[in-house]
PAPAZA-501403 format. One record per residue (C-alpha): residue number from 1; x, y, z. Coordinates in steps of 0.1 Angstrom, whole numbers, plus 2048, in hexadecimal, padded with zeros to 3 digits. Layout:
% residues N
{NUM; {X; Y; Z}}
...
This chain:
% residues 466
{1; {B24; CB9; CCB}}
{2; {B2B; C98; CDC}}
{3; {B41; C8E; CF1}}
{4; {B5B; C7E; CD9}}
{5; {B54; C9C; CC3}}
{6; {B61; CB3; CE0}}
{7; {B7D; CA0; CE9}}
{8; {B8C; C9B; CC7}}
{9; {B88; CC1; CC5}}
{10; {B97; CC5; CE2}}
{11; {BB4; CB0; CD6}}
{12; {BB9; CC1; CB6}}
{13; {BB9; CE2; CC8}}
{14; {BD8; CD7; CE0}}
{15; {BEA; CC9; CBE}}
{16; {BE6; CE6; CAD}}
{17; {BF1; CF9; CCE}}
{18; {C16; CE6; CCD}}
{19; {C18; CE5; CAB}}
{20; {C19; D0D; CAE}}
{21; {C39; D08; CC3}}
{22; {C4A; CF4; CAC}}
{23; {C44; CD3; CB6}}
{24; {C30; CAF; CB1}}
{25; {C14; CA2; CC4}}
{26; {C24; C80; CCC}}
{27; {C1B; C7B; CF1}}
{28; {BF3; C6F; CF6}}
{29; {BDD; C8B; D0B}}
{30; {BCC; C7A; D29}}
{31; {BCF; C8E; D40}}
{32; {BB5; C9F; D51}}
{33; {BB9; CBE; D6F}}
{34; {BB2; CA2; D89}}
{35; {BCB; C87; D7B}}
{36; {BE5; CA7; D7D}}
{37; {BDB; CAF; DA4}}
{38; {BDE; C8D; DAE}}
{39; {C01; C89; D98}}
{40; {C0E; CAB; DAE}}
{41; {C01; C9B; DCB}}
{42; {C16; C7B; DCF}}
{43; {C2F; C8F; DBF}}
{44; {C35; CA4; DDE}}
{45; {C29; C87; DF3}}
{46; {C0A; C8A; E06}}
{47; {C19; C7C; E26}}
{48; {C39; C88; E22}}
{49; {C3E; C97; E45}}
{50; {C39; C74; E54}}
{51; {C5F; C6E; E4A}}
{52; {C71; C90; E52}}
{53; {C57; C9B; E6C}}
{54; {C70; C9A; E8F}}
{55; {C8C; CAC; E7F}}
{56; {C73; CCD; E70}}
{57; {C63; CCA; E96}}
{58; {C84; CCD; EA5}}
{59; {C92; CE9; E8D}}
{60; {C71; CFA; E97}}
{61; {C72; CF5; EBA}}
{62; {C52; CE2; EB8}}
{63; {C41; CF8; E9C}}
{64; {C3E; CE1; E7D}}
{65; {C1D; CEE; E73}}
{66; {C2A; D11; E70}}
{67; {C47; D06; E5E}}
{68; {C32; CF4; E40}}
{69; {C1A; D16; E42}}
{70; {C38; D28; E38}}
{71; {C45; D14; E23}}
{72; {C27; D13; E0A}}
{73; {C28; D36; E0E}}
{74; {C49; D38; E00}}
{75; {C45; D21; DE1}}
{76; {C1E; D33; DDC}}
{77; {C32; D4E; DC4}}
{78; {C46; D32; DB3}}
{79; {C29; D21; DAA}}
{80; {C16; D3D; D9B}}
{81; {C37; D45; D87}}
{82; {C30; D1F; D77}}
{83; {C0D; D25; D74}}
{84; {C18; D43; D5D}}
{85; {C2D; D33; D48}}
{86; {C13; D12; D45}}
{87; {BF8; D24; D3B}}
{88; {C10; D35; D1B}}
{89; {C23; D1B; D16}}
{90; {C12; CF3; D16}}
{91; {C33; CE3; D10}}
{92; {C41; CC1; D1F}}
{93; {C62; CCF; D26}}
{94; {C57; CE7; D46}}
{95; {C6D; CFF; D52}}
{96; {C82; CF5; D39}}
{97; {C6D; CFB; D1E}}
{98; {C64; D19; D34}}
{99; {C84; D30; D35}}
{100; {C88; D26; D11}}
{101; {C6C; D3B; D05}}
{102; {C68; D52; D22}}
{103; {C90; D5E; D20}}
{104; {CA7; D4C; D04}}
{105; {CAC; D26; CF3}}
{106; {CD0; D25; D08}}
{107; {CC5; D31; D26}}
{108; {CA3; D16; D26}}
{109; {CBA; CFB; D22}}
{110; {CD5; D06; D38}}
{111; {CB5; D08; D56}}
{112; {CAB; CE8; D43}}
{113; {CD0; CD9; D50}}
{114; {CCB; CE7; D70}}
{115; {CA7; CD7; D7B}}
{116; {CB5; CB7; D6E}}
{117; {CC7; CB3; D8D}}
{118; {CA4; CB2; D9D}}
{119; {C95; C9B; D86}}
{120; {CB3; C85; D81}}
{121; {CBF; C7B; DA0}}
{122; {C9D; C81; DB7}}
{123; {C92; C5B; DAD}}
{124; {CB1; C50; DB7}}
{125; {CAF; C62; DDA}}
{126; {C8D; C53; DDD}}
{127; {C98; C2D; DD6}}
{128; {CAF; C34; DF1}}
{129; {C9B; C3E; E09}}
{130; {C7E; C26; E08}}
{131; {C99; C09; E03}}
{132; {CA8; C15; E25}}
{133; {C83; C12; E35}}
{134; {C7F; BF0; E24}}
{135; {CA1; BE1; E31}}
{136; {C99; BF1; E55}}
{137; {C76; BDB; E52}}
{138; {C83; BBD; E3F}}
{139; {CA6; BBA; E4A}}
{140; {CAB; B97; E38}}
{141; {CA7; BA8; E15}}
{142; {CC5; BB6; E04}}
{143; {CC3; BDA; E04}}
{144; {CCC; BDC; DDD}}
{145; {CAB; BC6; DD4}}
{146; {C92; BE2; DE1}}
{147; {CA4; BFA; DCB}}
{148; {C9F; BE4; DAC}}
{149; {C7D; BD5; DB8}}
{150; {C70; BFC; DB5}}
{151; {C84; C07; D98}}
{152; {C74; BE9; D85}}
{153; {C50; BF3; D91}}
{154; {C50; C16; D88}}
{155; {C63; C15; D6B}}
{156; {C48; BF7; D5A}}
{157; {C2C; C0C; D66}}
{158; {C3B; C31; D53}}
{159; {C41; C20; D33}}
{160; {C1D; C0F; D33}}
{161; {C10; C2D; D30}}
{162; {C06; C4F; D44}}
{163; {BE0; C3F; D47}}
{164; {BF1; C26; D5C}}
{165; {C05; C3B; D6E}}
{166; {BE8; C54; D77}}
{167; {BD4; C35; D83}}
{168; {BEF; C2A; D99}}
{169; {BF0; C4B; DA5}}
{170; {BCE; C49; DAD}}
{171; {BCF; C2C; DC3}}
{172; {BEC; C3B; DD4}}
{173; {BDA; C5D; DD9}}
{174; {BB9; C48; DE9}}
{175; {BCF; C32; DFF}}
{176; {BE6; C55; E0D}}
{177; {BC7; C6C; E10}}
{178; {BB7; C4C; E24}}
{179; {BD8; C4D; E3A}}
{180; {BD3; C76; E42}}
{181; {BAF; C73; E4B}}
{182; {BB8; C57; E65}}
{183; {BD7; C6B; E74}}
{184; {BBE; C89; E79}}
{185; {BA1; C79; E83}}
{186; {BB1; C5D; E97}}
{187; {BCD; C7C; EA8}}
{188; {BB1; C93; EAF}}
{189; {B9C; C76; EC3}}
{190; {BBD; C72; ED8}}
{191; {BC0; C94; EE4}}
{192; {B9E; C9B; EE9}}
{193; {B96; C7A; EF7}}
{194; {B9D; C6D; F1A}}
{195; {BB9; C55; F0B}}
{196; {BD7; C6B; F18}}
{197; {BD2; C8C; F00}}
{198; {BD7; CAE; F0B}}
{199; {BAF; CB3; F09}}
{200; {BB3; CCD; EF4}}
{201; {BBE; CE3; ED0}}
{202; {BD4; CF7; ED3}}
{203; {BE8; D12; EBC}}
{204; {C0D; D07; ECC}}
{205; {C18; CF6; EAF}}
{206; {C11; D15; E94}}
{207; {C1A; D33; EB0}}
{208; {C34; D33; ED2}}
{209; {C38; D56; EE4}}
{210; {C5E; D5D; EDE}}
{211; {C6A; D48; EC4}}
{212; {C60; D50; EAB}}
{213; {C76; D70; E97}}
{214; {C82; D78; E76}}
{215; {C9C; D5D; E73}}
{216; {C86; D43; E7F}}
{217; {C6F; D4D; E5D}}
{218; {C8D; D4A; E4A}}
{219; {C98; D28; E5C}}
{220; {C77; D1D; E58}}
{221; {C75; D21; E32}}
{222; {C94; D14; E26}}
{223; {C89; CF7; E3A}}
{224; {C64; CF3; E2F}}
{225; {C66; D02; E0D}}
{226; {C7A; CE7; DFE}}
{227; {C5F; CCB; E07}}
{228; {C46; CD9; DF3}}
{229; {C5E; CD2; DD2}}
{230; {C4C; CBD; DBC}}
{231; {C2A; CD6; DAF}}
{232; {C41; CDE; D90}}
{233; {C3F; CBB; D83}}
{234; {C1E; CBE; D79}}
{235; {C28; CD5; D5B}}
{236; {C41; CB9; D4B}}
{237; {C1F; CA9; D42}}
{238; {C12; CC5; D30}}
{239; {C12; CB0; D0E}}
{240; {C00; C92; D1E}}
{241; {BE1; CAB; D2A}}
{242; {BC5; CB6; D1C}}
{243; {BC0; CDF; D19}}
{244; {BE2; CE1; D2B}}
{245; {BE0; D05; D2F}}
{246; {BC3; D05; D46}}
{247; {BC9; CE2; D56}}
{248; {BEA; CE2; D5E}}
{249; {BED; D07; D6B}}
{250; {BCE; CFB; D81}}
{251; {BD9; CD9; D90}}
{252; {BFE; CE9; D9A}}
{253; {BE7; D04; DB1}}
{254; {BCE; CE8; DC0}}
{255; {BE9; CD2; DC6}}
{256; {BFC; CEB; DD7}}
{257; {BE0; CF9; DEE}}
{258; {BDA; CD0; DF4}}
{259; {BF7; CCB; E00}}
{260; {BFB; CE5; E19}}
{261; {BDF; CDE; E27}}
{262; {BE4; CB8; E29}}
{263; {C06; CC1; E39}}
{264; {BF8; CD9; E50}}
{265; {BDD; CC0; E5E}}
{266; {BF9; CA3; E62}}
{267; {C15; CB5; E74}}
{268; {BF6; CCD; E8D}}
{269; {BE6; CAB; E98}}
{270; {C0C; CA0; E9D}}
{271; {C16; CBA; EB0}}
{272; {BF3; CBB; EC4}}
{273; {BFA; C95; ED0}}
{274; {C1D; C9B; ED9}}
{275; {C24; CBC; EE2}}
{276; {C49; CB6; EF0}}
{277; {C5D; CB8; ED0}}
{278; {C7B; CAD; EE6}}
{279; {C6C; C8D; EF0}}
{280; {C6C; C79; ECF}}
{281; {C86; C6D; EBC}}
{282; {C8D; C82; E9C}}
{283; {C8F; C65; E82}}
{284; {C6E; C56; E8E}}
{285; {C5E; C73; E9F}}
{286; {C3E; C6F; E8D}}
{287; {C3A; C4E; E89}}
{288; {C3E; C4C; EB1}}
{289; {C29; C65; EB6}}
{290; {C0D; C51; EA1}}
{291; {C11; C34; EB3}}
{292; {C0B; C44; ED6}}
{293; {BEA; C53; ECA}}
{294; {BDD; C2F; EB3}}
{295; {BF6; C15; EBC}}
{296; {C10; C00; EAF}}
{297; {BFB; BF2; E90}}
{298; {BF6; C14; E83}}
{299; {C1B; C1D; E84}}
{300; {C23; BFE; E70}}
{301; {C06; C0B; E57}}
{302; {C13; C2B; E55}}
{303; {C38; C1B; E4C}}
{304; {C28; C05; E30}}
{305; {C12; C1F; E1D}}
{306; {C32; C3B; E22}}
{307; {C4B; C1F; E0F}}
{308; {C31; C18; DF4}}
{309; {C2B; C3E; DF1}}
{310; {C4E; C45; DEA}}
{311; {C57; C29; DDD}}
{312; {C3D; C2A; DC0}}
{313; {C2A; C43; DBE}}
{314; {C45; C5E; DC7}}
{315; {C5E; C4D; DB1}}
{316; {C43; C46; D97}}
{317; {C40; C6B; D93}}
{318; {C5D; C79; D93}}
{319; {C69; C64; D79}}
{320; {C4B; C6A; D63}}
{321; {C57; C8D; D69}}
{322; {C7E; C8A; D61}}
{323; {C76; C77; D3F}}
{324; {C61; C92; D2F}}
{325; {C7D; CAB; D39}}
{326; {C97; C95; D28}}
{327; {C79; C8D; D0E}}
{328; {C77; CB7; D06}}
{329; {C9B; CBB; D05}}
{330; {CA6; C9F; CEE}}
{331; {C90; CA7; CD6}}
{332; {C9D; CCA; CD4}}
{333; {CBB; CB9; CCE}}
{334; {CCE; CC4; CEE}}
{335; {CCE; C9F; CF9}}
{336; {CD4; C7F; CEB}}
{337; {CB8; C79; CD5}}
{338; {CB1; C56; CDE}}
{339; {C9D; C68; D01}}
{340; {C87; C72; CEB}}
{341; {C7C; C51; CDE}}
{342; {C57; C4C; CDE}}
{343; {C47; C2A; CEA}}
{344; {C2F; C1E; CCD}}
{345; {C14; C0C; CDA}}
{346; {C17; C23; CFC}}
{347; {C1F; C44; CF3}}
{348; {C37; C48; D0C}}
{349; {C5D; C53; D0E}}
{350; {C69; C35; D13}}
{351; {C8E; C33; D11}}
{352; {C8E; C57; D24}}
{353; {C77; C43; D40}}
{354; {C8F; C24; D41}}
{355; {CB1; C3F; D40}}
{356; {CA3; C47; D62}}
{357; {C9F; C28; D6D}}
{358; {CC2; C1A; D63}}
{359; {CCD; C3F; D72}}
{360; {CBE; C3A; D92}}
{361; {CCB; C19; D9A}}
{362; {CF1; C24; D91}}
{363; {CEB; C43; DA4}}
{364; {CD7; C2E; DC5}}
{365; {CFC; C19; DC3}}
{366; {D14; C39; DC1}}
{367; {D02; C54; DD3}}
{368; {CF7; C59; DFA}}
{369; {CD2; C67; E06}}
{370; {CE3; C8A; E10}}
{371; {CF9; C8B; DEE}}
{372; {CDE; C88; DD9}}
{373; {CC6; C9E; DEF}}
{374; {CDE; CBB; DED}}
{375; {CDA; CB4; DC4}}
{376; {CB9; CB4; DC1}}
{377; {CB6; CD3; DDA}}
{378; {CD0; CE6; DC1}}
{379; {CC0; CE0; DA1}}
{380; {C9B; CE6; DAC}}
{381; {CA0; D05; DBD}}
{382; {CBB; D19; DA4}}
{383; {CA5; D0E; D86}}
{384; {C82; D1E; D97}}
{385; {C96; D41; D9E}}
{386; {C9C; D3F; D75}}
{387; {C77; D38; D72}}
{388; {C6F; D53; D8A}}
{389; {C88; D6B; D75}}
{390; {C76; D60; D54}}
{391; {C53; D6A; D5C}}
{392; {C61; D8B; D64}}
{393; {C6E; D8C; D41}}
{394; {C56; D7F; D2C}}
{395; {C36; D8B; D3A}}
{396; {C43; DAC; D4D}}
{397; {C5A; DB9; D30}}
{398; {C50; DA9; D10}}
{399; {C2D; DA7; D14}}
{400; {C29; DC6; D2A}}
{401; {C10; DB8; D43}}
{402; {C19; DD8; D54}}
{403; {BF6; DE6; D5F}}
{404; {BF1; DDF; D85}}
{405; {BE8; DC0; D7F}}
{406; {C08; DB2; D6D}}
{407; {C1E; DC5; D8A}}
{408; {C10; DAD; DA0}}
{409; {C0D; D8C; D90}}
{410; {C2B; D92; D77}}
{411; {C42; DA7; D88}}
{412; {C3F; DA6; DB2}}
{413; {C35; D81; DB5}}
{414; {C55; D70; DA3}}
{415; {C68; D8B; DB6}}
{416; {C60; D83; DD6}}
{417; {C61; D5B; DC8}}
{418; {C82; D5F; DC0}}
{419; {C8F; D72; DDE}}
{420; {C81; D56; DF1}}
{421; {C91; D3C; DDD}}
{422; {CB2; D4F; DDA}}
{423; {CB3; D52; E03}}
{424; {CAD; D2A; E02}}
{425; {CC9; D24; DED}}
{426; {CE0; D39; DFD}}
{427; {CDC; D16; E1B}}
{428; {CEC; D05; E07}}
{429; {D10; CF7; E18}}
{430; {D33; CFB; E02}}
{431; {D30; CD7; DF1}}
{432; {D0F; CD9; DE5}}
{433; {D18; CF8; DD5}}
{434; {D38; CEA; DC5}}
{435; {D23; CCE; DB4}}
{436; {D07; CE3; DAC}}
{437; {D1D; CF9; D98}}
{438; {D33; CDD; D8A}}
{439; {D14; CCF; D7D}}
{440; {D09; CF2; D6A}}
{441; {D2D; CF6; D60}}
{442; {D27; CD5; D4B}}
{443; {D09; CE3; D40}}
{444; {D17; D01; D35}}
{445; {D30; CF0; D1E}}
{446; {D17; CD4; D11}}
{447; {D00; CF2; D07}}
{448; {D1E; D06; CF6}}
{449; {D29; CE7; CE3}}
{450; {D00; CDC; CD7}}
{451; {CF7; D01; CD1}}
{452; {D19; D07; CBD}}
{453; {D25; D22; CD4}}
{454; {D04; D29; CE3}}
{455; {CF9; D3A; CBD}}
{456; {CE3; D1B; CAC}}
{457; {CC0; D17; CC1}}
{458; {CA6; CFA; CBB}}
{459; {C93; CF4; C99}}
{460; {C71; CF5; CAE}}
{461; {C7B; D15; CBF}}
{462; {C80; D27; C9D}}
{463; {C5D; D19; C94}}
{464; {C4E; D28; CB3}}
{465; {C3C; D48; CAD}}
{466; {C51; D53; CCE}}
């Protein structure tokens, strides 16, 4: 069999697949494991500690390492939970599509709602950001044009097609892993070089006699585990992969284990070269700390690639992401139905991918950094403890994966997932719970009025063999 041959059979076999769950094939497969690893990637940001690095040092009393150790610990179980779910169900709708089969129609799109509040506003918390870092270095430029500049960019390069998009993300993913290798190689040369280092490694910044305790775990996670959000955006593309079951269950583990470990490297070397967490500012902590160990140049560097990072290939993501949610749940008919349009020549969702983009700048004009963190926060982290809860359900309880086995992987994991998440939600302050539940009391009420008193469930869902 050639190549071709294997590939259209491979093809046929994924069609057939979604077909079986009621739906389509409108979305072109493309997508290979790798493409999905390096989409998770720049989803979660490779150098995302660069930005937020003083403040987890501080809250850590100069143990920023430890914190990101624990946090991947924390969203590990989560993660498996999608993997589950991915594997049994290679739909573009995620953890929407998700809950849907793994607990009921109402409750998938009520979740659905919830992780829209990630999706939906977490471009527009992005555009904010980098447009701050862009007026800071080009204070002649109107802050308003950045946000449009990017908003433009991304949203072009999503409806062109998710070939572009995973070759932009390629580039990106080249130019960020260059930017790690020269913080760990160039940091380590400082402190174990003669040009003002300590001389020496050290395990300071992952263990300090005395301070560490219980609540400092606890502190530490609902710090750290909300940076690693991002890993679940790799199942909205299930449609757009080839053999989605094994290849997108498989790039949401690499790219997890990746970026702990890219995180770890970043924030030990940073902690190795300046020890006293007390002796940086918070806001530009690492950034300083860079430029004491390879000079001024290299911080300027470092601020360049971290605006292009978010500001395209962050954003360029997590858009991506947010259309196929909107994509999955229009055509169940629980949305408009124009977000479901399908580009002709590209294949893409279009009008969902420019809906975000028109979204994001109304939301960039209305909303502040901290409101819309608090949002995204809300959404992303009730919606996983309903994945978590699924799992249970659907494997545990209706499958009876119940041997030792399934107690582990089905039963204990999204347990202790949840009870993690659960303890991270409970941080939340009084507003962002006021919103969070305003926003599923809409939901509530849209889903009562589209399902007809929550009794009428999708066409495609009564097709399933679920």
């Amino acid at each position: 069999m050639s190549d071709n041959q294997k590939d259209q059979f491979t093809q046929d076999k994924d069609s057939k697949q979604l077909e079986e769950f009621g739906y389509k094939p409108q979305l072109r497969r493309v997508l290979s494991m790798w493409d999905l690893t390096v989409y998770g990637l720049l989803f979660m940001v490779i150098i995302a500690p660069h930005s937020i690095y003083g403040f987890v040092n501080a809250d850590s009393q100069g143990m920023a390492p430890l914190v990101y150790l624990i946090g991947f610990c924390a969203m590990f179980f989560t993660a498996l939970s999608y993997c589950c779910m991915a594997k049994r169900f290679p739909i573009a709708g995620s953890v929407y599509s998700y809950v849907q089969h793994g607990i009921n129609p109402h409750v998938g799109f009520v979740v659905g709602w919830l992780i829209l509040l990630d999706y939906v506003f977490v471009p527009a918390l992005l555009y904010l950001i980098v447009a701050g870092w862009c007026e800071a270095l080009f204070p002649q430029i109107p802050f308003v044009f950045w946000i449009v500049f990017f908003i433009v960019v991304n949203t072009y390069i999503n409806i062109r097609g998710i070939q572009m998009t995973a070759m932009t993300d390629f580039v990106f993913f080249i130019v960020e892993i260059g930017i790690v290798l020269a913080i760990v190689i160039g940091g380590l040369m400082y402190v174990l070089g003669d040009g003002g280092g300590a001389g020496r490694l050290t395990i300071d910044p992952f263990y300090k006699p005395g301070v560490i305790n219980l609540t400092f775990i606890a502190t530490a996670c609902s710090i750290a585990a909300l940076n690693f959000l991002g890993f679940d955006g790799i199942s909205t593309l299930a449609e757009e992969t080839r053999n989605p079951g094994r290849n997108v269950s498989g790039a949401i583990l690499i790219s997890l284990f990746i970026i702990g470990a890219v995180f770890l490297a970043q924030t030990y070397v940073a902690g190795l070269i300046e020890p006293n967490w007390e002796a940086v500012k918070p806001e530009t902590a690492f950034f300083d700390i860079m430029e004491k160990a390879m000079g001024t140049g290299f911080k300027i560097l470092l601020l360049v690639v971290n605006i292009l990072a978010v500001g395209i290939a962050n954003t360029l993501n997590a858009q991506a992401a947010c259309s196929r949610v909107l994509f999955s749940m229009s055509r169940d008919g629980l949305l408009p139905k124009f977000l479901s349009k399908i580009h002709p020549k590209y294949q893409t969702p279009y009008a969902g991918v420019t809906f975000i983009g028109v979204l994001s700048l109304a939301c960039a004009m209305i909303f502040t950094v901290d409101g819309l963190a608090r949002l995204v926060n809300f959404g992303a982290i009730s919606s996983f403890v309903v994945l978590n809860i699924s799992v249970i359900r659907y494997f545990f309880f209706i499958e009876k994966n119940q041997d030792l086995y399934g107690l582990v992987r089905y039963l204990l994991c999204p347990i202790i997932g949840s009870a993690i998440l659960l303890y991270v939600w409970t941080g939340f302050d009084a507003l962002t719970q006021i919103v969070g539940f305003s926003w599923l009391a809409i939901g509530l009420v849209i889903g009562y009025v589209k399902s007809k008193g929550y009794k009428e469930v999708p066409d495609a869902f009564k097709k399933s063999f679920v």
